[in-house]
C-alpha positions in Angstrom: 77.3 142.3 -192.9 80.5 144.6 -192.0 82.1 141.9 -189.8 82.2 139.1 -192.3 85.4 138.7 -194.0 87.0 136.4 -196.5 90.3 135.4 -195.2 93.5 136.6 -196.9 96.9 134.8 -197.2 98.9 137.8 -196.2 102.8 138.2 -196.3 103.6 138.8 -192.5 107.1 138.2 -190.6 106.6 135.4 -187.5 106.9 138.0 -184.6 108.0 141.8 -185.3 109.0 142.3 -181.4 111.5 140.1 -181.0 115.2 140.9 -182.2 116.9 139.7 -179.0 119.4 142.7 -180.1 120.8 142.6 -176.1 121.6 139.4 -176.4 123.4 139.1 -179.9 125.4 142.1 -179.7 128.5 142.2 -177.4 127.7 145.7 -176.6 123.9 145.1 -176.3 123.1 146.3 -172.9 125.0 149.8 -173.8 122.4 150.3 -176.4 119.8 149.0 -174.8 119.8 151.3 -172.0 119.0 154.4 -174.1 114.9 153.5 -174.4 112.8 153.1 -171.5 115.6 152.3 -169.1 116.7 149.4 -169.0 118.8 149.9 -165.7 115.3 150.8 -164.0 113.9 147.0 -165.3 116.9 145.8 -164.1 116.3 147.2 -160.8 113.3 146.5 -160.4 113.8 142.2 -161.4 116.4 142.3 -158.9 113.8 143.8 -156.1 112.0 140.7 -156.5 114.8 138.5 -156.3 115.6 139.8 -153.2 112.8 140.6 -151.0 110.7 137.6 -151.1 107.3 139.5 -150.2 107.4 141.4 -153.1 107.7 138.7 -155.0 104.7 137.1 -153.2 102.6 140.0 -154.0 102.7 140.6 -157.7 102.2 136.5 -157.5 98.9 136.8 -155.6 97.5 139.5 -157.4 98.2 137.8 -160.6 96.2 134.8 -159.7 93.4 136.9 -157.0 92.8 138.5 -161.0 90.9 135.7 -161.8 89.8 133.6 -164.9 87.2 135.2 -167.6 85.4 133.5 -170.0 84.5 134.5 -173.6 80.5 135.2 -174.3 79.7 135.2 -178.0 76.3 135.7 -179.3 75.9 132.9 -181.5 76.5 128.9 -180.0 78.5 127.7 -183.2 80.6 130.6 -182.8 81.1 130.0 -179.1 82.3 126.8 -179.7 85.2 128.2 -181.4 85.7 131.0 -179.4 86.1 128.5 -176.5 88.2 126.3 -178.3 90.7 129.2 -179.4 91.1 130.6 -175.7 92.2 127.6 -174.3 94.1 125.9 -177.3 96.0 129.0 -178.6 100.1 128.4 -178.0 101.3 131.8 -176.1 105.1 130.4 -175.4 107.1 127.2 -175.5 105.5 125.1 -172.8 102.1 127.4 -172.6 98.3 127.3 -173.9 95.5 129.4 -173.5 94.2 133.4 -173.5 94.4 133.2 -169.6 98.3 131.8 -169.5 99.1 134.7 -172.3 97.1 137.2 -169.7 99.3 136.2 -166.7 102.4 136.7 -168.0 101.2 140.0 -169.7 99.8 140.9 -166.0 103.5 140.2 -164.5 105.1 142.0 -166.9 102.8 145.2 -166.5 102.8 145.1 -162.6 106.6 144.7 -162.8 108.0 147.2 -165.3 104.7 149.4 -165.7 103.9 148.5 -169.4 103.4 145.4 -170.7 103.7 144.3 -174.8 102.9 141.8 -176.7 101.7 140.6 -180.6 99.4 138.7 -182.5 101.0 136.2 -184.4 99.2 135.4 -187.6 99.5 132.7 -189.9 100.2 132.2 -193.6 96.3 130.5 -193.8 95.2 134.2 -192.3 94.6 132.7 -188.9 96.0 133.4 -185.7 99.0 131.3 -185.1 100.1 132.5 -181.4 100.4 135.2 -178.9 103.7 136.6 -178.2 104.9 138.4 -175.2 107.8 140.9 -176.3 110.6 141.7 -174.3 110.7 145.1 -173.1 114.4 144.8 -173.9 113.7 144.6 -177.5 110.7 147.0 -177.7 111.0 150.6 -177.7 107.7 153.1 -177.6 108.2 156.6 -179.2 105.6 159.3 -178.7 105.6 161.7 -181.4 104.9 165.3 -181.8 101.4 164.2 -181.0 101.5 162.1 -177.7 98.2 160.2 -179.2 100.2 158.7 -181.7 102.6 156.4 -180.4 105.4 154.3 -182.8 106.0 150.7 -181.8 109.9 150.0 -182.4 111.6 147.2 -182.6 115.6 146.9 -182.1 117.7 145.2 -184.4 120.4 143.7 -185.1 122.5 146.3 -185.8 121.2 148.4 -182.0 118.9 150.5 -184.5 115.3 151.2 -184.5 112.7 149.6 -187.0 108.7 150.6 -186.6 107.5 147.9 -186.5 105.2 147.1 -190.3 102.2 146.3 -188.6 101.0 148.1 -185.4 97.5 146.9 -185.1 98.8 143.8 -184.1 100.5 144.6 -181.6 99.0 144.5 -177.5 100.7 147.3 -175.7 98.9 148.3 -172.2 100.4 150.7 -169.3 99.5 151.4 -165.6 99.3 155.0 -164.6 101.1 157.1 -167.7 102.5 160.5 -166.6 101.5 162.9 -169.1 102.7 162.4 -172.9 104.9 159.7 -172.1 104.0 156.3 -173.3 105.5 153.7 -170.7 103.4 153.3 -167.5 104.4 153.4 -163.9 105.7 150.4 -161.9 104.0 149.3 -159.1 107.4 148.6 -157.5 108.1 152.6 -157.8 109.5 153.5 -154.6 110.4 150.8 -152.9 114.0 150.1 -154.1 115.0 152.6 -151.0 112.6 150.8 -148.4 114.1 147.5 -149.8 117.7 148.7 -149.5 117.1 149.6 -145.8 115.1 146.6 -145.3 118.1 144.1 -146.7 120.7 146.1 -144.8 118.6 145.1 -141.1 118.3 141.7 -142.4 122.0 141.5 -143.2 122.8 143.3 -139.9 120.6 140.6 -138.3 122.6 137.7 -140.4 126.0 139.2 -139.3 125.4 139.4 -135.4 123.9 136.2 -135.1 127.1 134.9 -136.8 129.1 136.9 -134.3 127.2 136.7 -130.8 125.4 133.1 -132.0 127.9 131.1 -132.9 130.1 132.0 -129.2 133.7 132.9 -129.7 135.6 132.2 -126.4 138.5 134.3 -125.2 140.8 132.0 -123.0 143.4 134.4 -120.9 146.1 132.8 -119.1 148.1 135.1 -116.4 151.3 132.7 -115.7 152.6 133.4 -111.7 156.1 135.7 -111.2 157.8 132.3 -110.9 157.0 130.7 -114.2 157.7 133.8 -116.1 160.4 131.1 -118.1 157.5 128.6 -118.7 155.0 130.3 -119.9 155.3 130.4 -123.3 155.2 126.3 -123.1 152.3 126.3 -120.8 150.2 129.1 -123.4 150.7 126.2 -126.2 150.0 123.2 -124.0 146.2 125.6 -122.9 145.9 126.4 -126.5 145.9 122.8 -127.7 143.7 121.0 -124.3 141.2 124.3 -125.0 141.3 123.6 -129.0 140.6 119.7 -128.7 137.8 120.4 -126.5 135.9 122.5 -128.6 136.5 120.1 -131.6 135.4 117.3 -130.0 131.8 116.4 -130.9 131.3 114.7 -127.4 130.6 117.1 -123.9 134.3 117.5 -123.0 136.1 119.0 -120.0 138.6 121.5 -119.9 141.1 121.1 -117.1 144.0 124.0 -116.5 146.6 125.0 -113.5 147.1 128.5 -113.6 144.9 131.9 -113.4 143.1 130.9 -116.4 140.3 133.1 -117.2 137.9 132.2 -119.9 135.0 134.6 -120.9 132.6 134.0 -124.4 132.8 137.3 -126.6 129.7 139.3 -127.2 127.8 137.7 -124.2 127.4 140.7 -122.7 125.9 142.3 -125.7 122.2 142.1 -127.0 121.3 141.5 -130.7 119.3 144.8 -131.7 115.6 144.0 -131.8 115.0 144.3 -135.3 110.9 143.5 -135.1 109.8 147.1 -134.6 112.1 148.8 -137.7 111.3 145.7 -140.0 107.8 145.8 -139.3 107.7 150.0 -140.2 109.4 149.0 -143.7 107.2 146.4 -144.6 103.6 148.3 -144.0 105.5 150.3 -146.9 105.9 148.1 -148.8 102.5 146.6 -148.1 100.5 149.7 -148.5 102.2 150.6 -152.2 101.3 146.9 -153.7 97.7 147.2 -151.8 97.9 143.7 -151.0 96.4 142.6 -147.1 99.3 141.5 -144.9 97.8 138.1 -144.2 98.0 136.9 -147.8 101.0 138.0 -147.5 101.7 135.6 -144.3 102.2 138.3 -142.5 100.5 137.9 -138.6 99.9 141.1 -137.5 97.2 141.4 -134.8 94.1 143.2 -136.5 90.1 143.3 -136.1 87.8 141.5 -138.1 85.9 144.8 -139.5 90.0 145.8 -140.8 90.6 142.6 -142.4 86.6 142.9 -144.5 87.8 146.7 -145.4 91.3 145.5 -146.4 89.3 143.1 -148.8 87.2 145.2 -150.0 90.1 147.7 -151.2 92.0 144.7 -152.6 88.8 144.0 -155.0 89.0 147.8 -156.2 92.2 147.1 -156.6 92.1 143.8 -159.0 89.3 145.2 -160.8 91.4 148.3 -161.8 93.4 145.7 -163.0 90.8 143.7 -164.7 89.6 146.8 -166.8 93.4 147.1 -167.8 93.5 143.9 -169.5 89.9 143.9 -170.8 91.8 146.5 -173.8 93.8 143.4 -175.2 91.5 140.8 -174.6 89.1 142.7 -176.7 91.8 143.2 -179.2 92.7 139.4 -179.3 89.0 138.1 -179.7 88.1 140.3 -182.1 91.2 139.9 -184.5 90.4 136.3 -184.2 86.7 136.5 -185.2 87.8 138.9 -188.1 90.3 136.3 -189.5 87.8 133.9 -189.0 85.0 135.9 -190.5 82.6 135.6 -187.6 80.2 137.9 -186.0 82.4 139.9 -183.8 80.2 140.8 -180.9 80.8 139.3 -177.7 81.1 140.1 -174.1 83.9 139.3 -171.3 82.6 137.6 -168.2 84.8 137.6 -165.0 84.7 135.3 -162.8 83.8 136.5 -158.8 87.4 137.4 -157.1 86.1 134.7 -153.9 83.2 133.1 -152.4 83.0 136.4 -150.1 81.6 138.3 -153.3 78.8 135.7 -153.6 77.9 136.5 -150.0 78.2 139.9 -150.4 76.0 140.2 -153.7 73.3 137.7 -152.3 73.1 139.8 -149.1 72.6 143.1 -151.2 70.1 141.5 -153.4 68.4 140.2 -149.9 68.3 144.0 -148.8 66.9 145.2 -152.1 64.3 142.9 -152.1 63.5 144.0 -148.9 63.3 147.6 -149.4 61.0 147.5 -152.8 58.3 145.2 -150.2 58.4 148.2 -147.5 58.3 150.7 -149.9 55.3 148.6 -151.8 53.4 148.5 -148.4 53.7 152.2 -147.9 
């Protein structure tokens, strides 16, 4: 049959996507940021340094994604199906098809298109799973925007298509027209973020000023000790300094029309609830993530919070169809080196115990429906 094959010892470098040309060359980042813009990557790794919920998001949406699990038709061939998805090395300190898919979702929520390799062995067997750096991969369309060149960088900052494409994974979220890189989810937000960190640093700097109190200690010295006052400033100064060093409760005791006021009590910290709260259903509503996974408290109904769910699960399994391209990719290269049947299907696992409910109460309604309709 067509998908049995002898395996072949072929000739093929370790991994084609990674030159680590940014790193190498002293000029690397120059170079680098003439594909696929490397400043926007930048940007958009920075965003998630920065504002923590963002962060959080693309976190939960990576493990709300869920586990699969591999369904072959024949049980031998199983066997080794299973053993290969959880056994295969995809990085230094990482097993497994679903630790390879994680870091390939992060990478595709973060930057918008997401690449990675099939590393074979000299025995014709798949040795690994590599996730490129988008640093060191550069996608050309050509003049036909179906046929797209995988490019690696070099050493030397130049481009090198890569020998053999059909081994490489290359996925993208929302492609404008003719262009091969994918859109970010984080599109958008660095101006909402910028505004966002500028109230926070606000907040930061006028609890340092009006929180930590400042006193201002005026001394007005009478018409007839004009000639002492100078001594009698630096004798207040030092009484007023030693009692705010002291760690203990200490008294302050002064002769004289001594006036001491703190500065900034008679100012109010801006409320920065309402303003903060505008930017963040933002950024909420463009990651399509419900604010209380987020740990966010906002007051809503129970009906909102089932609807918010519901759009969440649309939501992870747009995702889910996404990565069902290279997991079928992956599987079936294997079973081809292998020389095993190749059909198989991809079972998800339910996103949370509310889908069981859900599908049990539906089947529950169904069943009721075909006995009315039998009766009439």
């Amino acid at each position: 049959m067509s998908w049995f094959r002898k395996k072949k010892n072929t000739d093929v470098p370790p991994v084609q996507t990674a030159s680590g040309y940014a790193a190498k060359h002293p000029f690397g980042d120059l170079y680098c940021c003439t594909h696929s813009s490397r400043i926007e990557r930048m940007l958009y790794k920075e965003l998630r340094k920065k504002v923590p919920v963002i962060d959080a998001a693309i976190y939960k949406i990576i493990r709300l994604v869920g586990g699969f699990r591999i369904k072959c038709v024949d049980e031998d061939i199983q066997a080794k199906m299973d053993e290969f998805t959880k056994t295969i090395p995809c990085g230094p300190t990482s097993f497994g098809l679903e630790s390879f898919l994680s870091a390939y979702l992060e990478q595709l929520l973060t930057f918008g298109t997401a690449v990675g390799e099939i590393v074979p062995s000299s025995d014709g067997s798949i040795a690994s799973l590599y996730l490129s750096d988008p640093d060191d991969v550069e996608l050309i369309c050509r003049d036909n925007p179906l046929d797209v060149r995988i490019c690696a960088i070099d050493e030397c900052g130049q481009r090198r298509e890569v020998t053999y494409p059909e081994l490489i994974l290359r996925s993208a979220i929302m492609p404008e027209p003719g262009q091969a890189y994918g859109t970010s989810i984080l599109r958008g937000l660095p101006f909402i973020s910028d505004i966002l960190m500028k109230i926070f640093h606000a907040l930061e700097t006028n609890w340092d000023r009006v929180g930590n109190v400042r006193f201002a200690v005026t001394y007005k010295p009478p018409e007839s000790d004009r000639s002492m006052s100078r001594e009698r400033i630096m004798m207040i100064a030092d009484e007023w300094s030693k009692a705010m060093k002291s760690s203990e409760p200490r008294d302050f005791i002064s002769v004289g029309d001594v006036n001491i006021k703190a500065i900034g009590a008679d100012n109010q910290i801006p409320d920065s609830q309402i303003p903060a709260r505008l930017l963040l259903e933002q950024i909420v509503a463009k990651l399509s993530v419900p604010p209380f996974l987020l740990g966010l408290s906002w007051s809503t109904t129970e009906h909102m919070s089932s609807q918010q769910a519901d759009i969440l699960t649309s939501e992870l399994e747009y995702y889910r169809r996404i990565l069902e391209v290279p997991i079928r990719k992956i599987c079936t290269t294997y079973l081809h080196f292998e020389g095993l049947d190749d059909r198989f299907t991809i079972e998800w696992d339910n996103i949370n115990l509310q889908d069981e409910v859900e599908l049990a109460r539906a089947r529950l309604y169904n069943a009721q429906a075909e006995k009315l309709e039998g009766k009439e």
